[in-house]
N, C-alpha and C positions, 0 to 999 in steps of 0.2 A: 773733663773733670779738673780743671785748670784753678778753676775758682766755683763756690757753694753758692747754692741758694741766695739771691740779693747782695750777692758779692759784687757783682757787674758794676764798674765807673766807667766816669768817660776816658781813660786812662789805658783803660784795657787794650780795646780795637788796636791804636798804636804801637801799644807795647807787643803786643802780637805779629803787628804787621814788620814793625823793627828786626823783630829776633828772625821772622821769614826770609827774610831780603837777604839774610844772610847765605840763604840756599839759593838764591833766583828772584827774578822779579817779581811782587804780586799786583795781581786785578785788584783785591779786595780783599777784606775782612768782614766777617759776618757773624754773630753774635745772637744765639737765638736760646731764652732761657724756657724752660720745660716746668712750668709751677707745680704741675701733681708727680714729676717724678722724683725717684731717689735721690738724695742728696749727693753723693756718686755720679749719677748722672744728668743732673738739673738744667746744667753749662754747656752748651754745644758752640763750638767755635768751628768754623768753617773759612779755611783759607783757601783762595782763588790764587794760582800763579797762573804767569803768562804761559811756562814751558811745563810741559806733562813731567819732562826730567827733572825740574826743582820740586815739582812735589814730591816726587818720588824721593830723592835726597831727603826732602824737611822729614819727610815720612820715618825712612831710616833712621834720621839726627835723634829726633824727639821722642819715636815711640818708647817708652820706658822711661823716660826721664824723669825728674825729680821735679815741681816747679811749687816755689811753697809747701811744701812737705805733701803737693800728691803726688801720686801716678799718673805723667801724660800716657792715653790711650788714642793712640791712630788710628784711623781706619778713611778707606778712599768712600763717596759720596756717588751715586750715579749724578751723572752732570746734568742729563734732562732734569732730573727732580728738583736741582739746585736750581736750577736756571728758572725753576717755576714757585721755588719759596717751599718745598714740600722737606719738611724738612727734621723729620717724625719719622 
């Protein structure tokens, strides 16, 4: 819940990936927007690091945090599903 509905630039994925690195290295950034759901939950960002430890760090750093006046909410991904785009 980072950013609403049609809020997504090309701006994003980076600035995403920037603020991560600060925990560990990342694989990727991934960006997947949900058009029928709540405005709340529209926005799903999906961050890939190398080491299971920097997630778990960014996890820590972020969850509750303030970014644009939301609420970051974490939560870990099963990594099969990722690995296959499932992502619902």
């Amino acid at each position: 819940n980072i950013v609403g509905k049609g809020e997504v630039d090309d701006d994003l994925e980076p600035e995403i990936a920037e603020e991560c690195n600060s925990y560990g290295a990342v694989e990727r950034v991934l960006i997947h927007e949900l058009p029928e759901a709540t405005e709340e939950l529209a926005v799903r960002i999906f961050v890939e690091f190398k080491r299971q430890e920097s997630a778990v760090k960014a996890a820590i750093a972020l969850n509750g945090r303030y970014f644009g006046g939301r609420n970051v909410k974490v939560k870990f991904w099963d990594y099969n599903k990722f690995r296959r785009f499932q992502l619902t």
